[in-house]
C-alpha positions as CSV (number, residue, x, y, z in Angstrom):
1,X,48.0,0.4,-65.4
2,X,49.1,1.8,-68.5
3,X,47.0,1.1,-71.4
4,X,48.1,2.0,-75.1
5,X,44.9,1.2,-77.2
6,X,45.0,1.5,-81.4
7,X,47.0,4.1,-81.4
8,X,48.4,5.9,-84.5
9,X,51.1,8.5,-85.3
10,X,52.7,9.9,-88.0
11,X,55.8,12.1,-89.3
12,X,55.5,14.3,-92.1
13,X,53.4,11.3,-93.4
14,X,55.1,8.9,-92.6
15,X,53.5,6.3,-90.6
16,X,55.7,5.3,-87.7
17,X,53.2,3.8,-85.4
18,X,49.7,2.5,-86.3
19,X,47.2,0.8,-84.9
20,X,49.8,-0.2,-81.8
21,X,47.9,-1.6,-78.1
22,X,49.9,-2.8,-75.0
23,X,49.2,-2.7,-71.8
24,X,51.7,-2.2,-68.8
25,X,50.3,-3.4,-65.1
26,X,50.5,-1.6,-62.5
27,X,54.2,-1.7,-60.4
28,X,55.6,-3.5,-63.6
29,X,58.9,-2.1,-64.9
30,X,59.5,-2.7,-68.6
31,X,62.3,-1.9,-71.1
32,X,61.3,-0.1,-73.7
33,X,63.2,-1.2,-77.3
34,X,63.7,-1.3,-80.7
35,X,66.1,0.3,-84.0
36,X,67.5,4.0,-83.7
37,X,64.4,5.4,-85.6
38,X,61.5,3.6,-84.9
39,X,59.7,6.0,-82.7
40,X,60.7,5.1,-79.5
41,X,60.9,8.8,-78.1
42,X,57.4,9.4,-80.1
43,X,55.9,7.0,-77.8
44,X,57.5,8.4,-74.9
45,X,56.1,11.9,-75.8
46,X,52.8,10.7,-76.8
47,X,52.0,9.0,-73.4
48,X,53.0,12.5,-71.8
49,X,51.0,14.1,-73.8
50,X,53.5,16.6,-75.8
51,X,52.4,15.5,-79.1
52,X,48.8,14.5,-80.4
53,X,47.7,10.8,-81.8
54,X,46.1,10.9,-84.7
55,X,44.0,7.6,-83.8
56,X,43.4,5.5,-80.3
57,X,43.9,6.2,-76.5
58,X,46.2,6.2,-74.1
59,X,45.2,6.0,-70.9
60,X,46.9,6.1,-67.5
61,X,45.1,5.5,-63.3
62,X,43.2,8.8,-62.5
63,X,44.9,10.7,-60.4
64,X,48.7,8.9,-60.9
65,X,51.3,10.7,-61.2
66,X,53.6,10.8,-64.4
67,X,57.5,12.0,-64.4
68,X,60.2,12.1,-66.5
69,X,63.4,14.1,-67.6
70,X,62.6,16.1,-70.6
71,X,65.7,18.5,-70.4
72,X,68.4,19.7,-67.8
73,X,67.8,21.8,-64.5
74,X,68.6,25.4,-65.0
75,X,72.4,26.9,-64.4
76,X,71.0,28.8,-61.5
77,X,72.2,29.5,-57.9
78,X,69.9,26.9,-56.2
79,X,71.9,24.2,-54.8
80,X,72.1,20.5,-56.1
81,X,70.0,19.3,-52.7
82,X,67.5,21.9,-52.7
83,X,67.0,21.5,-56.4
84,X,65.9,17.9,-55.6
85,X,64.3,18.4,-52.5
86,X,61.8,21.0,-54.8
87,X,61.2,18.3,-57.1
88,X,58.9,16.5,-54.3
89,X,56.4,19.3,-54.5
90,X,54.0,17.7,-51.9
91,X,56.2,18.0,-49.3
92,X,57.3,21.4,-50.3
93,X,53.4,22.7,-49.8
94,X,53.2,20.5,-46.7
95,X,56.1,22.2,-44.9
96,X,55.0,25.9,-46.2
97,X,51.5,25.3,-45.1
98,X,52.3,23.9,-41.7
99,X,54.3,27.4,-41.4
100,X,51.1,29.1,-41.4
101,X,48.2,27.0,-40.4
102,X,45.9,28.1,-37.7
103,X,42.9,25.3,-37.9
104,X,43.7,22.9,-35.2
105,X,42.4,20.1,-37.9
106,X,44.0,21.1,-40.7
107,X,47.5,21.3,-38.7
108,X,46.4,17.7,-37.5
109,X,46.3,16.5,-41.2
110,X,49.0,18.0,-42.2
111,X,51.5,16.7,-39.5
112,X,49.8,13.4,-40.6
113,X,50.3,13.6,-44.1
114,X,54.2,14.9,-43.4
115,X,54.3,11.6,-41.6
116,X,52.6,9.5,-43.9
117,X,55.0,10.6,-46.7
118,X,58.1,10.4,-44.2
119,X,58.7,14.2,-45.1
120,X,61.4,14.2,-42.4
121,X,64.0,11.9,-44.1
122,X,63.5,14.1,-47.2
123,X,67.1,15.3,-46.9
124,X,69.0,12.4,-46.1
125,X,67.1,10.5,-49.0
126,X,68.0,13.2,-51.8
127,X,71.5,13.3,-50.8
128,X,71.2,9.6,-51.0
129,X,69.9,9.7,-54.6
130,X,72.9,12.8,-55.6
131,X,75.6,10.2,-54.0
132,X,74.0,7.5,-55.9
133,X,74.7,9.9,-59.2
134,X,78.2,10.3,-58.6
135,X,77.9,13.8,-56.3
136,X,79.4,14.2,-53.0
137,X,78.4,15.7,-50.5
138,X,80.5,18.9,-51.1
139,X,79.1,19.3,-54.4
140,X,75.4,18.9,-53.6
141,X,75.8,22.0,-51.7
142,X,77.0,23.9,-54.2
143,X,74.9,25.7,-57.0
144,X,74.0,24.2,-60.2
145,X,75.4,26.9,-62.5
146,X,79.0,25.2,-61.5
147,X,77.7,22.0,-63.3
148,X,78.1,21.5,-67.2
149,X,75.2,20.9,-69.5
150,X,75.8,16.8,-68.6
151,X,75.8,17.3,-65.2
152,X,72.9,19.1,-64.5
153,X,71.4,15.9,-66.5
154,X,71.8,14.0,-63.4
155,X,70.4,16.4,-61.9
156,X,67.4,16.3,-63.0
157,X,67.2,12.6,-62.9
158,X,68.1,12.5,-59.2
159,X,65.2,14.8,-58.8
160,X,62.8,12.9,-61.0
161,X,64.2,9.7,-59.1
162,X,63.4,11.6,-55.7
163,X,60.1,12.6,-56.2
164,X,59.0,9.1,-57.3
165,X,56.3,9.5,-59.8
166,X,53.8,6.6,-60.4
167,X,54.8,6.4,-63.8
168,X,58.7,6.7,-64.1
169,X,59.6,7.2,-68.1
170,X,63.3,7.6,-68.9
171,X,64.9,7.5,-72.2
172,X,68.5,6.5,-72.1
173,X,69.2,7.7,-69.0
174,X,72.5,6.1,-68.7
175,X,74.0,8.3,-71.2
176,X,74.9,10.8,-68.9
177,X,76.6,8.4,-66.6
178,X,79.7,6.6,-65.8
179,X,80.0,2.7,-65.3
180,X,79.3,3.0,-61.2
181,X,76.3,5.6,-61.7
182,X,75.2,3.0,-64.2
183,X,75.1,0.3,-62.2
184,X,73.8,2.6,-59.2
185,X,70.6,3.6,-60.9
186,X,70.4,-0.6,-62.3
187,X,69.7,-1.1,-58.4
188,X,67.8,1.8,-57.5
189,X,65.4,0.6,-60.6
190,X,65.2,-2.9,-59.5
191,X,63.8,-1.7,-56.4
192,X,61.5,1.2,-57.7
193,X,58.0,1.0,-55.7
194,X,56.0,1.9,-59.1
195,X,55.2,1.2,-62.8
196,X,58.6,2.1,-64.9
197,X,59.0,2.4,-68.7
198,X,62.1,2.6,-69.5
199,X,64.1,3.3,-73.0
200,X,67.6,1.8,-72.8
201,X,69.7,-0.2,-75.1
202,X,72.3,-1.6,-71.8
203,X,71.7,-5.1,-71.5
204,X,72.7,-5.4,-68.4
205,X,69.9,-2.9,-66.8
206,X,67.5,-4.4,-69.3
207,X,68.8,-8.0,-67.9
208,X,68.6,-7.3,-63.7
209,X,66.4,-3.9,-63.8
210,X,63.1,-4.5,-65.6
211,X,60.4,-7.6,-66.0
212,X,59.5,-7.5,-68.9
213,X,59.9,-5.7,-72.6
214,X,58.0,-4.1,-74.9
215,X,59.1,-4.0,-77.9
216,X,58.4,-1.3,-81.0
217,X,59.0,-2.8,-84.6
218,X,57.2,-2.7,-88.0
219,X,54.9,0.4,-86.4
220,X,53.5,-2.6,-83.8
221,X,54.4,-2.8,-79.9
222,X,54.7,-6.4,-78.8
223,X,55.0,-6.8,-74.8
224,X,57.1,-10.2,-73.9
225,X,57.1,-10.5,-69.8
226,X,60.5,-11.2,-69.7
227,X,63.9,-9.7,-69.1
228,X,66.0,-8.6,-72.4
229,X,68.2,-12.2,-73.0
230,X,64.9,-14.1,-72.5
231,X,63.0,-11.7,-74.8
232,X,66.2,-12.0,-77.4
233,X,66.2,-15.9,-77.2
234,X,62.0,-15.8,-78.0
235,X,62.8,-13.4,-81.2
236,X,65.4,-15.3,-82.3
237,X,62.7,-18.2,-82.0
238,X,60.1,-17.0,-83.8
239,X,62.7,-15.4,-86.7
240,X,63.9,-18.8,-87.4
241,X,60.5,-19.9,-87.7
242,X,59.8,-17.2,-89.9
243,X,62.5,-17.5,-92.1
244,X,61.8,-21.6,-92.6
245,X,58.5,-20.2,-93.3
246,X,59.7,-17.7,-96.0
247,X,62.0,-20.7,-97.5
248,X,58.7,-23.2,-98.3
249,X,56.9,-20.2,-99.3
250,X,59.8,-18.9,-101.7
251,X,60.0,-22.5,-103.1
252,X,56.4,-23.3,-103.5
253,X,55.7,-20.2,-105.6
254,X,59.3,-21.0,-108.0
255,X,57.3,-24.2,-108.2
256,X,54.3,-22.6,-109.5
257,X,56.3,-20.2,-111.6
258,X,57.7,-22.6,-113.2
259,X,55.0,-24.3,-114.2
260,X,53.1,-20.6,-115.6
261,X,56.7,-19.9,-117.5
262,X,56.5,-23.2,-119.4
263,X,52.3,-23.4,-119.9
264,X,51.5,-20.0,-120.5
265,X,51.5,-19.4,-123.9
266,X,49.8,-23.1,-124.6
267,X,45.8,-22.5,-125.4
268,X,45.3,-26.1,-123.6
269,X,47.4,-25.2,-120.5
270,X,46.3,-21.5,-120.1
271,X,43.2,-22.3,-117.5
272,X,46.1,-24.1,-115.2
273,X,48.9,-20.8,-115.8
274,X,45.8,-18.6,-114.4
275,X,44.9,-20.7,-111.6
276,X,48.9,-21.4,-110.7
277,X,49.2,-17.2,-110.8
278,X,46.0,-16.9,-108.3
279,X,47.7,-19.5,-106.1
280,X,51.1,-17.3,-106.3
281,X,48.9,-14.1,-105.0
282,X,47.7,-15.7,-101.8
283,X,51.3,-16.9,-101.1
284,X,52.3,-14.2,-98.8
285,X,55.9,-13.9,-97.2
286,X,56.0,-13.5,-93.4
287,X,57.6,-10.0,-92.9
288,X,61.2,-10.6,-91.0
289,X,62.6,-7.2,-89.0
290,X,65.1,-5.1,-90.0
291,X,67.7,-6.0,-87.5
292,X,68.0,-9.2,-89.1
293,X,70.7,-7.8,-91.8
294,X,72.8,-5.9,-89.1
295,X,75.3,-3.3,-90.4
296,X,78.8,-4.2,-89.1
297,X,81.5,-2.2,-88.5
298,X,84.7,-2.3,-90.3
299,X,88.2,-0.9,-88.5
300,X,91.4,-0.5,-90.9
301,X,93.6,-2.5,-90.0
302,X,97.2,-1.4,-88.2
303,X,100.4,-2.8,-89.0
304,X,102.3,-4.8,-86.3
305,X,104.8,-3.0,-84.0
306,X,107.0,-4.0,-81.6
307,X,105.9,-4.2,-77.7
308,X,105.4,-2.1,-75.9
309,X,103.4,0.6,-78.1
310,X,103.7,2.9,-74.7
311,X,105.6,2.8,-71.7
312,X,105.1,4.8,-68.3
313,X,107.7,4.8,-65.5
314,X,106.9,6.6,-63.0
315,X,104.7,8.8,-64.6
316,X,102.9,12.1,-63.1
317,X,99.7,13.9,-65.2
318,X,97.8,16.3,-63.7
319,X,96.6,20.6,-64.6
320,X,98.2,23.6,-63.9
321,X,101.3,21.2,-62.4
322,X,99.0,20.1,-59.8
323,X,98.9,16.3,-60.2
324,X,96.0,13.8,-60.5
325,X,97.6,11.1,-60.8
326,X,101.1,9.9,-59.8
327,X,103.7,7.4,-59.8
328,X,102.1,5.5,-62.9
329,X,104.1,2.3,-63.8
330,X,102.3,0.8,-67.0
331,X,102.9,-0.5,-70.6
332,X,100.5,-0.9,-73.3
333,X,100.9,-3.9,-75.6
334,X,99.1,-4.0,-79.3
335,X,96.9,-7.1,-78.1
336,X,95.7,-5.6,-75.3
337,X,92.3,-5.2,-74.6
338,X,92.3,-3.0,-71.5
339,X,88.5,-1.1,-69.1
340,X,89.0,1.7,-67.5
341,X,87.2,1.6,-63.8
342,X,86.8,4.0,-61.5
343,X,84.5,6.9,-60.2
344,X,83.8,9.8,-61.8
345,X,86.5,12.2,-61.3
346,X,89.1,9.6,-60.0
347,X,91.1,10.2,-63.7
348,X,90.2,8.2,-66.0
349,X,89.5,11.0,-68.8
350,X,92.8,12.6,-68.0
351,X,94.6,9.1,-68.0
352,X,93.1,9.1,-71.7
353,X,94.3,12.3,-72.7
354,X,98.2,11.3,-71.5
355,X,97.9,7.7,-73.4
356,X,96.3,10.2,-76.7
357,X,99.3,12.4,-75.6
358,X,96.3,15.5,-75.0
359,X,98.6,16.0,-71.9
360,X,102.1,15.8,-70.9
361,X,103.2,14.1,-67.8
362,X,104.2,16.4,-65.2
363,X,107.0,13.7,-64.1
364,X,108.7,10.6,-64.6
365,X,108.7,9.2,-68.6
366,X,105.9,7.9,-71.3
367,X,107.7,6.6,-74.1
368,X,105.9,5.7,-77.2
369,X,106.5,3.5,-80.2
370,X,108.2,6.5,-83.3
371,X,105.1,4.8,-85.7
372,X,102.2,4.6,-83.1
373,X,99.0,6.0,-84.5
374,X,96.4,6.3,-82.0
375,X,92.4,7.0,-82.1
376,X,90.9,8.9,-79.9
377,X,86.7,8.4,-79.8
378,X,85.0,10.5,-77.0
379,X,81.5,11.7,-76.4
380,X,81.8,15.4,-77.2
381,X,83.2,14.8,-79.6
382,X,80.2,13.6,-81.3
383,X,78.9,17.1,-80.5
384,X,81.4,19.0,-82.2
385,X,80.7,17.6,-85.5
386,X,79.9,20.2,-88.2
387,X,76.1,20.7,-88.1
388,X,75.8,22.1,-91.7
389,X,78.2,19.6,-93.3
390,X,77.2,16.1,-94.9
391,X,79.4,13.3,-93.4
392,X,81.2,12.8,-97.4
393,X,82.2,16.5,-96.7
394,X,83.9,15.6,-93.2
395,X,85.7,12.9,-94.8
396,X,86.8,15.2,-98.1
397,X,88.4,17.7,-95.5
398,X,90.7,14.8,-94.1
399,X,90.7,12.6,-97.5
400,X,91.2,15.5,-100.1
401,X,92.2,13.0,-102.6
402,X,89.9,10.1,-102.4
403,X,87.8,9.8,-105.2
404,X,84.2,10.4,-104.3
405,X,82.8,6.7,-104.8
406,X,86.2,5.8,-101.9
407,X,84.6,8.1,-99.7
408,X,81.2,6.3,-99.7
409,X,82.7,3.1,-99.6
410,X,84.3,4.2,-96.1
411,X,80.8,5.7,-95.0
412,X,78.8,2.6,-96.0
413,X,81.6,0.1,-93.9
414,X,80.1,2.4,-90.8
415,X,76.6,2.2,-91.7
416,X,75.7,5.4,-93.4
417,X,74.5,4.4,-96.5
418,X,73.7,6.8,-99.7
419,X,70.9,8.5,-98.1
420,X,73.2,9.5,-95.0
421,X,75.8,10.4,-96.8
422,X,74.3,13.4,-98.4
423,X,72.4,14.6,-95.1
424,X,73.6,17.6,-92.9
425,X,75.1,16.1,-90.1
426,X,72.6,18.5,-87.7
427,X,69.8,16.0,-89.6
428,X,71.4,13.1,-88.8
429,X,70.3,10.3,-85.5
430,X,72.4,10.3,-82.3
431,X,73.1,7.0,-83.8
432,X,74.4,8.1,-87.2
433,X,76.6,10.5,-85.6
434,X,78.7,8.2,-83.1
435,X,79.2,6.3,-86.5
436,X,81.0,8.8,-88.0
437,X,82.7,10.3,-85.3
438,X,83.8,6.3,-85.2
439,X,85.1,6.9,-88.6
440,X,87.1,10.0,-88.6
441,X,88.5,8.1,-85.8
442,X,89.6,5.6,-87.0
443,X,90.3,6.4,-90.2
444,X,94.5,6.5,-90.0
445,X,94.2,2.6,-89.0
446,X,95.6,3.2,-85.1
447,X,97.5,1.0,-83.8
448,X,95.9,1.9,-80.4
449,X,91.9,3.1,-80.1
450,X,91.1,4.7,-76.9
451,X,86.8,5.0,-76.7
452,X,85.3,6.7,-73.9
453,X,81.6,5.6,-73.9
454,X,81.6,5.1,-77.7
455,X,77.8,2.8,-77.2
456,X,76.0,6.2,-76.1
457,X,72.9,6.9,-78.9
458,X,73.6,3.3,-80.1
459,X,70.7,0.4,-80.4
460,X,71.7,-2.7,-79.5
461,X,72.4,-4.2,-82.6
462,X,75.2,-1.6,-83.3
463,X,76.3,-2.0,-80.4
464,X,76.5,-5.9,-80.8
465,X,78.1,-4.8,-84.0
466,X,80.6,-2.7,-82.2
467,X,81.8,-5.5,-80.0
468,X,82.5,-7.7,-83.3
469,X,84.5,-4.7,-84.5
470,X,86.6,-4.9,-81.6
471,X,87.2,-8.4,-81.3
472,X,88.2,-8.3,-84.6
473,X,90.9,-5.4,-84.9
474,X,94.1,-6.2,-84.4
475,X,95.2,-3.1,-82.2
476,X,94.8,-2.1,-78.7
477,X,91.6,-0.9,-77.0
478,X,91.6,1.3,-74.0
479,X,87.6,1.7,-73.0
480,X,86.2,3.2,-70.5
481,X,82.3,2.6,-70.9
482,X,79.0,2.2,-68.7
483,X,78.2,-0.8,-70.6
484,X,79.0,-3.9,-68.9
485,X,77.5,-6.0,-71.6
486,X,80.1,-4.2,-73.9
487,X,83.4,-4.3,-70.9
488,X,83.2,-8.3,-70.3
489,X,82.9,-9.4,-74.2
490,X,85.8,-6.5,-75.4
491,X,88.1,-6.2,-72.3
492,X,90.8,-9.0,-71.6
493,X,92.3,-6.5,-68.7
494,X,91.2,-4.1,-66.0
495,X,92.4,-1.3,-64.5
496,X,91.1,0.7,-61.7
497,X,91.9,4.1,-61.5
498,X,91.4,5.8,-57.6
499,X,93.3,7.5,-55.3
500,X,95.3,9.2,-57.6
501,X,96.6,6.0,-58.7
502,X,95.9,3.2,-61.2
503,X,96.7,-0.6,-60.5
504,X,95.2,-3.9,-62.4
505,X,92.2,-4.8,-60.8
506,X,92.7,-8.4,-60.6
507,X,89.0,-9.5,-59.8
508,X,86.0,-9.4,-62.8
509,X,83.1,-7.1,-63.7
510,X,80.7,-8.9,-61.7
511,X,83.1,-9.3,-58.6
512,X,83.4,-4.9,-59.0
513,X,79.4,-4.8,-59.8
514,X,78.7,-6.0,-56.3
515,X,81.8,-3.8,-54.6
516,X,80.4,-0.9,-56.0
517,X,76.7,-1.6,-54.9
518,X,78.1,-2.6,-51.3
519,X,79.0,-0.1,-48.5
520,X,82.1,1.9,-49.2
521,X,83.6,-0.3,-46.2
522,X,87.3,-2.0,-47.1
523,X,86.4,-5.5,-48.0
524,X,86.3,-7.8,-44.7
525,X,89.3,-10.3,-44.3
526,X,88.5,-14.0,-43.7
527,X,88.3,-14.1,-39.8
528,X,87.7,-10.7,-39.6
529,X,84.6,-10.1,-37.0
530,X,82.4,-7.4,-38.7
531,X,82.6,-4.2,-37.9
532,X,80.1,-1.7,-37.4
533,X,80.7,1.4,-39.9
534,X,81.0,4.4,-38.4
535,X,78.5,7.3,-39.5
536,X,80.2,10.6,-41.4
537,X,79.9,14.2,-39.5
538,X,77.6,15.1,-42.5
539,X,74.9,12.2,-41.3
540,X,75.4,12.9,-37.6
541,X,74.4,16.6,-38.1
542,X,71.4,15.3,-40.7
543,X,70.0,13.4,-37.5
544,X,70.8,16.0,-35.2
545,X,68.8,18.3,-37.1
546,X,66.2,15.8,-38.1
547,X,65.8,15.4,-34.0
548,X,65.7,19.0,-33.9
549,X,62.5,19.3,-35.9
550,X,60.8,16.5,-34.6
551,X,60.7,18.5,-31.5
552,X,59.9,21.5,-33.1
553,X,56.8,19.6,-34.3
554,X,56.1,18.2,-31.3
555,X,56.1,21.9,-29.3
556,X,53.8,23.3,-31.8
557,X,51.5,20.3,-31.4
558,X,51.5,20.4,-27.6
559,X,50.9,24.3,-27.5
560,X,47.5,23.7,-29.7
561,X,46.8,21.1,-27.6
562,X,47.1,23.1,-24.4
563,X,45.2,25.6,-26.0
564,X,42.1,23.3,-26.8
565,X,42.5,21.9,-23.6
566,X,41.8,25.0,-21.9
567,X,38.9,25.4,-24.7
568,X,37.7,21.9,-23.4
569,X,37.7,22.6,-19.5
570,X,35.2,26.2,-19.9
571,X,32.1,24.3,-18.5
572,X,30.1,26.9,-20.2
573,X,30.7,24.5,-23.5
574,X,28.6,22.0,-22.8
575,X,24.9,24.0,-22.2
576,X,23.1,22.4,-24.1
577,X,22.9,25.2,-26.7
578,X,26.1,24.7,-27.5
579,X,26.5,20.6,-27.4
580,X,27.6,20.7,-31.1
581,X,29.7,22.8,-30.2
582,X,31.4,21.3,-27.5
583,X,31.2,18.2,-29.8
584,X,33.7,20.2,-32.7
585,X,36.3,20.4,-30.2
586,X,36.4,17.5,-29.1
587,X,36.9,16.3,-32.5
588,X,39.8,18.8,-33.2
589,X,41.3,17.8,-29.5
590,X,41.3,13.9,-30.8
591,X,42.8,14.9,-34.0
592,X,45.6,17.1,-32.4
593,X,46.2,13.9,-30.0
594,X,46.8,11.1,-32.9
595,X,48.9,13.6,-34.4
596,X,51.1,14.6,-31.5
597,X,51.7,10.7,-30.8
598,X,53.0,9.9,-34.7
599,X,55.0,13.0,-33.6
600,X,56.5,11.5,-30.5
601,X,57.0,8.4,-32.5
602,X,58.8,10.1,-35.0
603,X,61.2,11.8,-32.6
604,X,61.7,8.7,-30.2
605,X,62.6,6.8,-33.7
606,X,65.0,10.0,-34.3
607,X,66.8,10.2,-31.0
608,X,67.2,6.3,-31.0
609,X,69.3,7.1,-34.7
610,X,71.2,9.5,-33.3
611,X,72.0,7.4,-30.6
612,X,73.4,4.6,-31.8
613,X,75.5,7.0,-34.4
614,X,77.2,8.7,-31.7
615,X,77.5,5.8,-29.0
């Protein structure tokens, strides 16, 4: 288990956790949460070791292994497969020392311990984890220096995922993925083998993916063994309770107050005014969290125009006149609330950039209302915000004229309050900065606000705040977001970009949750017998080869075998000066034969695969 006991830690003096205990069983996987700011990545750091408490212990099982993803795989020439495949660094010893052994015992328990760790399927479960991730089986063969920063993110969690450490920590790990990686890694998590602590502010993982939640407030961890909308109906519980509490409290000491106001200066009364201001001292208030007064977000609002606000007939976009997607047919009303679904790559960042007009159609016609103001919110953005400026100087650049106190006013309807609005942007949370990339956004009141994943680096309260934002503005939303939480309160319509096309998807978020977790098989017709899917070239040729090796194996055991068989039939052996001896042998022979049958078993297992794939 994972035990956190009295621990302390502070930043440049401040205290952010103190005196904090919890303790994680064994196997358990737990959601780690709490505000932008309260230290959840300290903790994360601290239990690896990378920074130094200043008070208590944490401990972890002697001998278990801890993983995480601290930073992206390097842009080298090493393929996506083999990048993962080196992450198991077991195996990787394993296969170079059964290269080179000589001792019949030792090649006995290494064959074992291959077996044992089902070394063999090592390929086909990597490639398994990189699909999973959104990487096909083209790309995992290529080198990771033809991946961008994000990419190679995934990565390194597929690797991390592969290896399959005893203690799993990842912090926002969805950030780097799309809606169907999301919900991928949501079922791969659910079914984890080990202890997982996890930092996410997705419901839905932190609904179907995890037990239980620990929960980091006040400097305090408090563990509730529950899912996240259980653990959110106990809070909400006990802040009721606490704020009934605070009301008595609040009115017993007016009471008392009242009563010193009136008395105090009388000579007869003063004894009573004393006591009543002892009695005021022990009254203590319970302390409420933070999140209780949430800071909401506030979009201008548009004026009307008439419908449609865009148009497409027939519509063509694509690069370099090469198309991505074609024959586009759509219209865009103000009131429409509207998901974009799809894999990655499918489109759905290009289809943004034609409804932003970032791209022209390559055929057919987009026509847009003359007035239409659109918004345009998208990750990197966020990243190309000016480091050494404060967020009141990005808003003077667009807003020359706005008086200074205007400027805050628009800062502080976003959630950066005085404090943030004089801090270099470089300074500034993840959290801070999707804020007011939000604003500059949004800051012309468009009539049409396309977001692609606008929750990344926000808690869960601003994301709650975000979906009120939404519901609330009066223009049109195209999203396209890993959040499902955030897709089934904001969108009203879906529509599924693949194939080079995009068509409503006339089904809901759950109904595509279990498509995408399903085979990629067509959906079976009612009296349609089932039928068996047939296995790509690509996993043919992994079992061929997986045969291949088994034999491989089983030759070199056989040839040490022979060899200690021969050993075994020299009569000279068993003088008896050289019983023990004779008795060493026999010990390696017995070792060599266990191992050669898991070897046979193995292959038989193998050739029975391959079997059935090609029959």
């Amino acid at each position: 288990m994972l035990r956190i006991d009295d621990i302390s830690y502070s930043v440049e003096g401040r205290p952010l956790i103190e005196g904090a205990s919890a303790v994680i069983p064994t196997g358990h996987k737990v959601g780690l949460v709490g505000r932008n700011g309260t230290g959840k990545t300290t903790l994360f750091r601290l239990i690896r070791g990378d920074l130094t408490l200043e008070g208590g212990a944490i401990s972890i099982p002697k001998g278990a292994r801890m993983g995480g993803v601290s930073q992206e795989v390097p842009g080298n020439e090493v393929s996506l497969l083999n990048t993962v495949l080196a992450a198991d660094t077991e195996r990787v010893a394993l296969l170079e020392e059964a290269e080179t052994a000589t001792d019949p015992s030792r090649i006995a328990e290494v064959q074992t311990r291959l077996a044992d760790i089902d070394a063999w399927s090592a390929e086909a479960r990597a490639s398994s984890v990189l699909k999973g991730l959104g990487f096909t089986a083209e790309e995992q063969q290529q080198p990771c220096s033809a991946f961008s920063g994000g990419w190679r993110m995934r990565v390194a969690l597929a690797a991390v995922l592969f290896s399959e450490p005893d203690l799993l920590l990842l912090d926002e790990p969805t950030n780097y993925l799309d809606l169907e990686g999301a919900l991928w890694l949501e079922s791969y998590l659910a079914r984890y083998p080990h202890t997982v602590l996890i930092v996410s502010h997705d419901r839905g993982l932190l609904n179907r993916a995890v037990g239980g939640i620990l929960h980091l407030e006040d400097k305090q961890l408090t563990y509730y063994n529950a899912p996240y909308d259980k653990f959110a109906e106990i809070r909400a519980a006990k802040l009721a309770v606490a704020e009934a509490e605070n009301v008595k409290a609040k009115a017993r000491v007016a009471h008392l107050q009242s009563f010193v106001d009136r008395f105090r200066a009388k000579a007869s009364k003063a004894v009573q005014a004393q006591s009543r201001l002892k009695m005021i001292d022990k009254i203590k208030l319970i302390s409420t969290p933070q999140e209780a007064a949430l800071r909401a977000f506030s979009f201008p609002e548009p004026e009307e125009l008439s419908p449609p606000i865009i148009n497409m007939e027939g519509a063509s976009v694509g690069y370099d006149g090469k198309p991505v997607l074609s024959n586009l047919t759509l219209r865009i009303d103000q009131d429409d609330r509207i998901a974009l679904l799809g894999r990655n790559g499918e489109g759905k960042s290009t289809l943004s950039k034609l409804l932003s007009d970032r791209l022209q159609p390559l055929s057919g016609r987009v026509t847009r209302s003359n007035k239409l103001r659109i918004g345009f919110f998208a990750q990197h953005q966020v990243d190309e915000l000016y480091v050494d400026e404060t967020p009141i100087e990005h808003l003077r650049r667009m807003r020359p004229d706005e008086s200074p106190s205007r400027l805050r006013a628009r800062l502080s309807g976003f959630g950066l309050m005085a404090a943030q609005a004089e801090t270099e942007v470089g300074r500034l949370s993840g959290g801070q900065k999707a804020r007011l990339s939000l604003l500059l956004a949004t800051l012309d009141a468009p009539h049409l606000l396309i977001l692609d994943e606008p929750t990344n680096h926000l808690d869960i309260e601003s994301r709650e705040a975000l979906v009120e934002a939404l519901t609330a503005y009066s223009g049109a939303v195209v999203l396209v977001s890993h959040d499902m939480h955030l897709l089934s309160l904001v969108a009203d319509r879906l529509w599924l970009v693949k194939d080079g096309r995009v068509a409503p998807y006339e089904d809901d978020l759950e109904a595509y949750r279990k498509l995408l977790l399903q085979s990629d098989a067509p959906p079976k017709k009612a009296g349609d017998k089932p039928k068996k899917p047939r296995p790509s070239q690509a996993a043919i040729a992994d079992l061929k080869a997986e045969v291949k090796k088994c034999e491989a194996r089983m030759a070199k055991l056989e040839d040490m075998r022979d060899k200690l068989a021969k050993r075994l039939a020299d009569p000279a052996i068993y003088d008896e000066e050289r019983r023990d001896e004779a008795k060493v042998w026999q010990a390696k022979y017995s070792e060599v034969m266990v191992a050669l049958e898991r070897a046979e078993e193995l292959w038989m297992r193998a050739e029975s695969k391959l079997e059935k794939a090609t029959s």
